[in-house]
C-alpha positions as CSV (number, residue, x, y, z in Angstrom):
1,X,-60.9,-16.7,-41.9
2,X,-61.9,-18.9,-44.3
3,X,-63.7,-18.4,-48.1
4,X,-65.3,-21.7,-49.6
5,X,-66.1,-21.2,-53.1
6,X,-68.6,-24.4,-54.1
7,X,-68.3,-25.8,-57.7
8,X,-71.5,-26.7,-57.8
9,X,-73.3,-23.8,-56.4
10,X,-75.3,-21.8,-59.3
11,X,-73.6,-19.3,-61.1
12,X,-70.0,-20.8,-59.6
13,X,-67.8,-17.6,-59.7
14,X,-64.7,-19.3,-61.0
15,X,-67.8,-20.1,-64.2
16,X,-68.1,-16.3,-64.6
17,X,-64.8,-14.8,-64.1
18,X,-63.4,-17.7,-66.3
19,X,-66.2,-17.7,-69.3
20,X,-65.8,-13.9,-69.5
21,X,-62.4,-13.9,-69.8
22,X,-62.3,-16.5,-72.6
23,X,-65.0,-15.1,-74.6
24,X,-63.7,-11.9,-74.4
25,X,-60.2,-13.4,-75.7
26,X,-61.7,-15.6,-78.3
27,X,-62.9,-12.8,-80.1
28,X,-59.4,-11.6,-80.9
29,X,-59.0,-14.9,-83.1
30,X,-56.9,-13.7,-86.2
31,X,-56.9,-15.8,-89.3
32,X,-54.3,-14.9,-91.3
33,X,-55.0,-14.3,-95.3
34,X,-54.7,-17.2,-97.3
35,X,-53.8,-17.6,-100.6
36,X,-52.6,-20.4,-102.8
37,X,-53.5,-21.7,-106.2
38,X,-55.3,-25.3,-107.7
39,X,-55.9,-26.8,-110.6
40,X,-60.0,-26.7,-111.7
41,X,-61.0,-28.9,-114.7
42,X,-61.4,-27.3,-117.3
43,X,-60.1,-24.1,-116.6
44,X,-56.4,-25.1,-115.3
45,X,-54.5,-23.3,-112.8
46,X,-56.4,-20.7,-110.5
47,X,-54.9,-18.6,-107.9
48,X,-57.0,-17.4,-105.1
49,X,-57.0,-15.2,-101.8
50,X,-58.9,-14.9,-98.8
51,X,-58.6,-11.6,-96.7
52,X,-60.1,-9.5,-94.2
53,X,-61.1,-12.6,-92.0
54,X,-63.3,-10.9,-89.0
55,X,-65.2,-12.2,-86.2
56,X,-68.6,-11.2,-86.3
57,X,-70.3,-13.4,-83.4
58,X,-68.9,-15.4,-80.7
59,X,-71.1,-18.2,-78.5
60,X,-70.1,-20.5,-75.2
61,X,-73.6,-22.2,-74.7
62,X,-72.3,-25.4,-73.2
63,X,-70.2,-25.5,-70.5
64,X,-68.9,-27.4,-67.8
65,X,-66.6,-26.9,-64.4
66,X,-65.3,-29.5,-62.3
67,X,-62.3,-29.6,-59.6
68,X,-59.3,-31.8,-60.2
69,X,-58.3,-32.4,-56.3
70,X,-55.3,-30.5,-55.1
71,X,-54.8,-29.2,-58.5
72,X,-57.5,-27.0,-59.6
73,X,-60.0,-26.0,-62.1
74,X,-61.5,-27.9,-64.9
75,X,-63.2,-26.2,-67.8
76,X,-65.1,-28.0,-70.8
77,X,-66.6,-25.9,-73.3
78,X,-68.6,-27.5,-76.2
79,X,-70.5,-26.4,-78.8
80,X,-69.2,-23.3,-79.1
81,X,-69.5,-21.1,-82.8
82,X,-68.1,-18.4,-84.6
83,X,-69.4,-16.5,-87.4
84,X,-66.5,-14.7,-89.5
85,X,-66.5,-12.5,-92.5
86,X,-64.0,-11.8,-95.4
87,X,-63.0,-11.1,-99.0
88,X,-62.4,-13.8,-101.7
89,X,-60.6,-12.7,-104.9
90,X,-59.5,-14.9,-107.9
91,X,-57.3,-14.8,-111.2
92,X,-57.7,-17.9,-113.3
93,X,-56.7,-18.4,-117.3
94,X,-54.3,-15.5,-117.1
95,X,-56.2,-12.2,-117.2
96,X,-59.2,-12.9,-115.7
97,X,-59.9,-11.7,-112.0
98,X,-63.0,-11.1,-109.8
99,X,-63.9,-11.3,-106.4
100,X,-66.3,-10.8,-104.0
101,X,-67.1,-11.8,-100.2
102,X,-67.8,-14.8,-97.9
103,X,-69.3,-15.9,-94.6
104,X,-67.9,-18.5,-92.6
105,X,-69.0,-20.9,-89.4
106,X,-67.7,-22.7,-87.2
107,X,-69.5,-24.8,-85.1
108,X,-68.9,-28.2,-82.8
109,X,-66.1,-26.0,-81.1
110,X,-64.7,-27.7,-78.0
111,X,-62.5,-26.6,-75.8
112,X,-60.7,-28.8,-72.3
113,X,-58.3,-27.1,-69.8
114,X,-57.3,-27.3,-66.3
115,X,-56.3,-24.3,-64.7
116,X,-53.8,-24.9,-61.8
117,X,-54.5,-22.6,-58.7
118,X,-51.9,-22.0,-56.3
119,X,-50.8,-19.1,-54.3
120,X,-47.9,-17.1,-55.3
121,X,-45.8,-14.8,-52.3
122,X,-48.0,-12.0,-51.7
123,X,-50.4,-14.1,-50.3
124,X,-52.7,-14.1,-53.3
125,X,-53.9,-16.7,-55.2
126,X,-52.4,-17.6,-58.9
127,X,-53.7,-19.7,-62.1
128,X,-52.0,-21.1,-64.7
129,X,-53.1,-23.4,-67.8
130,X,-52.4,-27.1,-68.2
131,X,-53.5,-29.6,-70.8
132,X,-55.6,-27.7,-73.4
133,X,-57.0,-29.4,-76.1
134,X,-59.6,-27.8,-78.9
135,X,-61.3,-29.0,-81.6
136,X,-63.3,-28.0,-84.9
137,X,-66.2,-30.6,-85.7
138,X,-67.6,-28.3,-88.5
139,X,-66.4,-25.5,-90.6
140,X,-68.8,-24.1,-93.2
141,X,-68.1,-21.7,-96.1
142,X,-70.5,-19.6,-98.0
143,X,-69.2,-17.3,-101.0
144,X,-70.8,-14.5,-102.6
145,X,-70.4,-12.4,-105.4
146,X,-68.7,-13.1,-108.6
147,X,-67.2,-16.4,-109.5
148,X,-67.7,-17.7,-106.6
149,X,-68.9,-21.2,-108.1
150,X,-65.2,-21.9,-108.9
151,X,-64.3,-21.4,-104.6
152,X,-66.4,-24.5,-104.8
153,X,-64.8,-26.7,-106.6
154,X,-61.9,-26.3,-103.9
155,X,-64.0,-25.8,-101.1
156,X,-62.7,-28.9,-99.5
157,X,-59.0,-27.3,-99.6
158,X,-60.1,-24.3,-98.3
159,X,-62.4,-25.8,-94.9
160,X,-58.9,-28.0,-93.8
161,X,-56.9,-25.0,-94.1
162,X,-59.2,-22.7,-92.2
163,X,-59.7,-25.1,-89.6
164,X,-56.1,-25.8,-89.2
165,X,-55.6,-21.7,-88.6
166,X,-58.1,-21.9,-86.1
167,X,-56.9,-24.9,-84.1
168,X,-53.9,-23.5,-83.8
169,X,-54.6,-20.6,-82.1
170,X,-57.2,-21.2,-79.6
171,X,-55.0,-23.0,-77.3
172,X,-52.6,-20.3,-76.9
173,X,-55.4,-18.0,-76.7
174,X,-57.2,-20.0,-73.5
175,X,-53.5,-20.2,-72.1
176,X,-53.3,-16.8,-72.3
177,X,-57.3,-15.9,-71.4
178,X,-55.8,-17.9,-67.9
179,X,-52.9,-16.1,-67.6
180,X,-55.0,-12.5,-67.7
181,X,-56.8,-13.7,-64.3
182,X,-54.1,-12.8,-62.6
183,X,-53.5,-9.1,-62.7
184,X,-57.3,-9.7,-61.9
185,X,-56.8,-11.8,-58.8
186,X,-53.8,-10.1,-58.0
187,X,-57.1,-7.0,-56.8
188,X,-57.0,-9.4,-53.8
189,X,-56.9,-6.3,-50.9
190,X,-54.4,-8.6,-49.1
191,X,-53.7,-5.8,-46.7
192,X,-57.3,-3.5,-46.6
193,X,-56.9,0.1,-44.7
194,X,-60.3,0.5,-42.3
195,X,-59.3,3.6,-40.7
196,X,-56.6,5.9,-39.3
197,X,-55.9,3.4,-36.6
198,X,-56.2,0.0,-37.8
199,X,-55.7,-2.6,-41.5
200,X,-56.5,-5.9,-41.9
201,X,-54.7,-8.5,-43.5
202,X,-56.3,-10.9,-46.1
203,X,-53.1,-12.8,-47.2
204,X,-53.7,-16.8,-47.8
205,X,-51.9,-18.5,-44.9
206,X,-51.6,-21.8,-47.3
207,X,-52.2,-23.2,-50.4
208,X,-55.6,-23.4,-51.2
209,X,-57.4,-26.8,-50.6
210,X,-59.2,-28.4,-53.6
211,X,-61.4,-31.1,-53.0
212,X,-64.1,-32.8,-55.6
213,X,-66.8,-30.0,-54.6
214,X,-65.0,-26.5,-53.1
215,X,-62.4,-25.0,-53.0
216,X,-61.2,-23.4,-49.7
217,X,-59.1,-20.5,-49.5
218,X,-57.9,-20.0,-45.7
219,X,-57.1,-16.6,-44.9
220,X,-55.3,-14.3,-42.1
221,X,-58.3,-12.3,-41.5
222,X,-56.4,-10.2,-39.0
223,X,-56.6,-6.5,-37.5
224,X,-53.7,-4.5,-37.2
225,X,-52.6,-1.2,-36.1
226,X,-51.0,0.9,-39.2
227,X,-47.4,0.5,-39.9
228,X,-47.0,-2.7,-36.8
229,X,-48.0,-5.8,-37.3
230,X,-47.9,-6.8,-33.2
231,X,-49.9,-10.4,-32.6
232,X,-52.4,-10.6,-29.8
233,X,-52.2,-12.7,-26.9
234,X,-54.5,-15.0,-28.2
235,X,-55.1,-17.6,-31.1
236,X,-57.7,-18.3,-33.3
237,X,-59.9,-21.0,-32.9
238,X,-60.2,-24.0,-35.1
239,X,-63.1,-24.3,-36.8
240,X,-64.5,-26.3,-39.6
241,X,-67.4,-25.2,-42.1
242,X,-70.7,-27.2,-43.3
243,X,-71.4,-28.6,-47.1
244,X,-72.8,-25.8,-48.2
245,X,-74.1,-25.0,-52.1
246,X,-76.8,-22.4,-52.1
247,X,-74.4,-19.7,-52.6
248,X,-71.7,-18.8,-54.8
249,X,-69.4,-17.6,-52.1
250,X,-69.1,-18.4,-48.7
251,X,-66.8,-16.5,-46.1
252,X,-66.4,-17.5,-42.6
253,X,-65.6,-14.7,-40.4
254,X,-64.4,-16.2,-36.7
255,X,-64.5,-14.2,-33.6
256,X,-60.4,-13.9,-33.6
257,X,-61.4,-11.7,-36.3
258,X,-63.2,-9.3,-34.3
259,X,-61.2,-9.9,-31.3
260,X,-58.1,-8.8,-32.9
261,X,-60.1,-5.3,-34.4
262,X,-60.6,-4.8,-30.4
263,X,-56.6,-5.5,-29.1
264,X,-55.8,-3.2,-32.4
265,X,-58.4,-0.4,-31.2
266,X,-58.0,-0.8,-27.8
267,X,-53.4,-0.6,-28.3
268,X,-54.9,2.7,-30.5
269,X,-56.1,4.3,-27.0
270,X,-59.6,4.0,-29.4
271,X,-61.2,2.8,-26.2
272,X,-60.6,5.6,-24.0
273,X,-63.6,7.8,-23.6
274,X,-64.4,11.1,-21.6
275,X,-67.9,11.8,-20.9
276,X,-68.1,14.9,-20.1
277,X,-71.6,16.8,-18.1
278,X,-72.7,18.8,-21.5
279,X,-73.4,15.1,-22.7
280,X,-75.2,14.3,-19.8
281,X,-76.8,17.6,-19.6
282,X,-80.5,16.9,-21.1
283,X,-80.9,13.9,-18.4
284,X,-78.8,15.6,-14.9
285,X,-78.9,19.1,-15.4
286,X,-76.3,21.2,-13.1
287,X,-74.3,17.9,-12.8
288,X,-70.5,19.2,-12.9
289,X,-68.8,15.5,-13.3
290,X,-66.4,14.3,-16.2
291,X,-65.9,10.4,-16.4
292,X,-63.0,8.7,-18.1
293,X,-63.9,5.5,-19.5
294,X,-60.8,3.9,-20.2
295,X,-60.8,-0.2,-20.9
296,X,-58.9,-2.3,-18.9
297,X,-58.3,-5.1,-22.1
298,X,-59.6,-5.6,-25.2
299,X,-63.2,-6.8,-25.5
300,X,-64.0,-10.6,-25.6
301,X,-66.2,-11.4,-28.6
302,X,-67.8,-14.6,-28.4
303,X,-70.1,-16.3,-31.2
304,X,-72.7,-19.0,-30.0
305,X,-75.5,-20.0,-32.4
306,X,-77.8,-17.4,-33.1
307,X,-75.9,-14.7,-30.7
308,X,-72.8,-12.4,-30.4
309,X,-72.2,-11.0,-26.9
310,X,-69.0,-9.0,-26.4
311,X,-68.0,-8.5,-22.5
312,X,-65.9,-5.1,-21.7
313,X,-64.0,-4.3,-18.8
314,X,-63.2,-1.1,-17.9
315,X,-62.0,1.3,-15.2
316,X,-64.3,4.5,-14.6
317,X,-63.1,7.7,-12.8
318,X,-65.1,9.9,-11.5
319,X,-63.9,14.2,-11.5
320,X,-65.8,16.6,-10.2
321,X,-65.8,20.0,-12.1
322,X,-64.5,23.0,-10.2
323,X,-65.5,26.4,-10.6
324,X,-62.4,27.0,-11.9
325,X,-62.2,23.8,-14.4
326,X,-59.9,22.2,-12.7
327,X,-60.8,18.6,-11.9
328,X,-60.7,16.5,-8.3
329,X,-61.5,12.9,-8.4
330,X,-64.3,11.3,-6.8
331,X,-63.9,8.1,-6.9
332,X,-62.9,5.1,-9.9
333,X,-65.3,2.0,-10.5
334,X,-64.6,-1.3,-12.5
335,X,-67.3,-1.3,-14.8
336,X,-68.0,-4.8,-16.5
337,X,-70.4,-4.4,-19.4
338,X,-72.2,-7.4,-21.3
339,X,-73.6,-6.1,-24.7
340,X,-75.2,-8.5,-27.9
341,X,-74.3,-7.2,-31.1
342,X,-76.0,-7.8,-34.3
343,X,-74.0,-8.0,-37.7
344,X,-75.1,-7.2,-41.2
345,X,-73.3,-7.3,-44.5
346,X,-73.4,-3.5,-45.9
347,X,-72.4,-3.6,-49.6
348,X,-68.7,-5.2,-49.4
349,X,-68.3,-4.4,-45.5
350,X,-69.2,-5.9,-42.3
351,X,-70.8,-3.2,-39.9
352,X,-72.4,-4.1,-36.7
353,X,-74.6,-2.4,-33.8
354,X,-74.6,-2.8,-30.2
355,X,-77.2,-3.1,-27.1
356,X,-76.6,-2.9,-23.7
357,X,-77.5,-6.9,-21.8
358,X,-76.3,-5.6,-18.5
359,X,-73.3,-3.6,-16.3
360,X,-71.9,-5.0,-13.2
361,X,-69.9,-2.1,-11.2
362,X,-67.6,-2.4,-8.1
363,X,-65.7,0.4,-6.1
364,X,-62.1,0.2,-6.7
365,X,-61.4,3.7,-4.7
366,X,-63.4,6.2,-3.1
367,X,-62.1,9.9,-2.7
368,X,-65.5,10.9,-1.2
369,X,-65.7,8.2,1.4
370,X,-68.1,4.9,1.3
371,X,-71.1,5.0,0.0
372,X,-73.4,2.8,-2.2
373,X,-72.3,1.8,-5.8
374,X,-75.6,0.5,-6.7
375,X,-77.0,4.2,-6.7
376,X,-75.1,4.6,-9.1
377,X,-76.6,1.9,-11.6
378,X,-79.4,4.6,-13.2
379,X,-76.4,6.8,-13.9
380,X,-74.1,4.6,-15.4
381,X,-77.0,2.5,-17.2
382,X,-78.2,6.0,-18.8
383,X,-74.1,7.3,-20.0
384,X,-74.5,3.5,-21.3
385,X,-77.2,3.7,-23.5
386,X,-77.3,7.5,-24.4
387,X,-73.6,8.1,-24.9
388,X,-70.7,5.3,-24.8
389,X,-72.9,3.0,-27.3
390,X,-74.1,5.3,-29.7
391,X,-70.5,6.7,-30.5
392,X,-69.3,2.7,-30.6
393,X,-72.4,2.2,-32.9
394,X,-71.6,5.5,-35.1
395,X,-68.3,3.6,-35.2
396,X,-69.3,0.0,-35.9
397,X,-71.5,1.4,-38.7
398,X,-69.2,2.4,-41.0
399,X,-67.7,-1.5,-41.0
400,X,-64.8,-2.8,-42.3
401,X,-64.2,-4.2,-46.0
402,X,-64.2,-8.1,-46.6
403,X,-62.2,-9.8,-48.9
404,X,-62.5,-9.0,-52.5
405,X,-61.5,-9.1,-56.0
406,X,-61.5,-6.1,-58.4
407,X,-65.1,-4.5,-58.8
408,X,-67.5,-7.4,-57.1
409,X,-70.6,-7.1,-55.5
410,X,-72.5,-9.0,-53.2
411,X,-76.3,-10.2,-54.1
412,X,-78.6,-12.5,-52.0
413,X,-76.7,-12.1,-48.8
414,X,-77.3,-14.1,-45.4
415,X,-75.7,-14.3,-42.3
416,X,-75.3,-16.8,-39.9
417,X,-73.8,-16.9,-36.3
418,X,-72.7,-20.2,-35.8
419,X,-70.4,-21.8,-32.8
420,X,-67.1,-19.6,-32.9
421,X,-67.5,-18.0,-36.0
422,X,-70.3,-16.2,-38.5
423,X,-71.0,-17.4,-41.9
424,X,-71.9,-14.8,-44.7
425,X,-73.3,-17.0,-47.8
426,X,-73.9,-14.4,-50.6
427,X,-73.5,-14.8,-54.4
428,X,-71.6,-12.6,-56.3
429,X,-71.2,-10.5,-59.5
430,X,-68.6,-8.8,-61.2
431,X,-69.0,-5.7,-62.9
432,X,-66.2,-6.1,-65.3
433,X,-63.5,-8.7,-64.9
434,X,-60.2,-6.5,-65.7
């Protein structure tokens, strides 16, 4: 399985997630109280404060996201702002105090930082800062109250240190806005429960790949039974995905995928079916038969363009139903059954529903003597269509949850069944990032 995340697709997750996070972090900015003293002409020496600092607003209009191949993310932030609050208070020739309030803003803030992604052992991927660098173009001081004309006769003073305070924080607080993504990313469901019988697992299988426009995140995307993680006899098929952009989030689900849901289910005994006459009842009345339906491997899934067809092998036996209950075989057929399947994205699961294409029966072993399989095609073609796929469908309808991180949703979704695989393009939003 494989999840391409485009850098330049509109509204680029990593853009969300990342901008949140910061701007959610920036707003804890503490300047500490400063205080000091100067000289003012004429009044001499004057000792001041400044308290209470508080952020009242907080703006990232300007950004911009690039990949740094094999590395990671790069963020740029420019023209940022922040509009703080605080107290002033003053004591100049002795015994003389006052005070009063001010508003400060910053503006011209910019912000650089590459954030590393790798994948750390569970299978998840991992970020970590590198290279920040901020600056303050502007920093602008308004006092009120009081004496505040003699705050500007230092006002100079006063700007350098503020901007200093704030320089010197907002590096260590982007390194550790960074470092908070990944008790975010670490929601990865890596190993995802679908039912009683059966998990999948979501763990990365390597690093992910960077390149100038996407990054690539190749995943196990296999079924499992509960508790035993046994391989199939069968390998996934290479396959390699299209430029694509529209989207935010790409995920390619391949037919190993599903394949490996049916050697799980089918190991399970979730393949084995008794249809027994009370099901049948409506459509051949009086007819005292039970049939096990019990398939002989898992089914083969197969994606062409535009099409899913799924062929399922199976052995059928026949019982007729004594008086007493007791059951005397009739006869066992190899049923081959050729059904399409359509799939659909159902909030964060895949689900999917099934229609018979065709069933091809022989005669393995007759208890009854020869006769004709093909009168049996109405009868087989009707415990098809009225009972074995409805309870797959009833099944297949619940689907099975994709890969995800924390509380995302999917918007816009599309599907597409291309050669080997299925492509889900669908953009994404987060309903809170932590």
């Amino acid at each position: 399985m494989e999840v391409l995340i485009p850098i330049f697709s509109k509204g680029y997750v990593g853009r969300q997630i990342g901008l949140i996070t910061l701007q959610e972090k920036l707003k804890t900015i503490k300047i500490p109280d400063l205080s000091g003293s100067e000289k003012v002409s004429p009044i001499g020496k004057v000792s001041y404060s400044l308290t209470g600092i508080q952020i009242l607003n907080l703006g990232l209009p300007k950004s911009t996201v690039g990949l740094v191949p094999n590395t990671g993310v790069s963020f740029s932030i420019g023209d940022a702002y922040i509009n703080l609050h605080g107290n002033w208070r003053v004591k100049y020739l002795r015994i003389i105090k006052d005070s009063g309030s001010f508003d400060l803003s910053v503006s011209g803030l910019g912000i650089g930082v590459t954030v590393c992604v790798k994948g750390d052992e569970t299978g998840r991927p991992t970020v970590n800062s590198a290279n920040c660098v901020a600056s303050v173009d502007h920093v602008s001081i308004k006092f009120h109250g009081g004496a505040s004309w003699l705050y500007n006769l230092f006002k100079d003073y006063i700007d350098k240190a503020l901007r200093t305070a704030l320089q010197n924080q907002i590096c260590s607080l982007v390194d550790e806005a960074i470092d908070e993504m990944n008790p975010h990313l670490k929601t990865l469901n890596v190993l995802a429960q679908v039912d009683k019988y059966a998990e999948i697992e979501y763990s990365m299988v390597e690093s992910p790949l960077i390149s100038n426009s996407s990054i690539d995140l190749s995943l196990k995307g296999e079924f499992y039974n509960i508790g035993q993680h046994k391989e199939p006899p069968f390998s996934p098929t290479p396959f390699s995905l299209p430029a694509q952009d529209s989207s935010m989030l790409y995920i390619a689900l391949s037919a190993f995928t599903l394949n490996s849901a049916g050697f799980v289910y089918d190991a399970a005994g979730v393949l084995n079916l008794y249809v027994t006459d009370d099901m049948i009842a409506k459509q051949y009345p009086g007819l005292m038969i039970k049939l096990l339906v019990k398939a002989e491997k898992e089914p083969d899934i197969l994606f062409v363009p535009n099409n899913v067809t799924a062929q399922v092998s199976s052995l059928v036996t026949a019982y007729a139903i004594q008086p007493n209950a007791t059951l005397s075989p009739l006869f066992v057929l190899n049923v081959n059954v050729s059904v399409s399947a359509q799939i659909y994205v159902s909030g964060i699961k895949v689900a999917g529903v099934l229609s018979l294409n065709e069933v091809d029966m022989g005669l393995v072993t007759s208890y009854v003597g020869p006769f004709q399989v093909k009168s049996l095609d109405s009868v087989f073609n009707m415990i098809l269509k009225v009972v074995v796929i409805p309870k797959v469908n009833a099944y297949l309808k619940q689907g099975y949850p994709l890969p995800s991180i924390g509380k995302m949703n999917l918007l816009n979704t599309q599907l597409q069944i291309l050669k080997d695989y299925v492509l889900i393009g669908t953009d994404v939003q987060f309903s809170h990032v932590y």
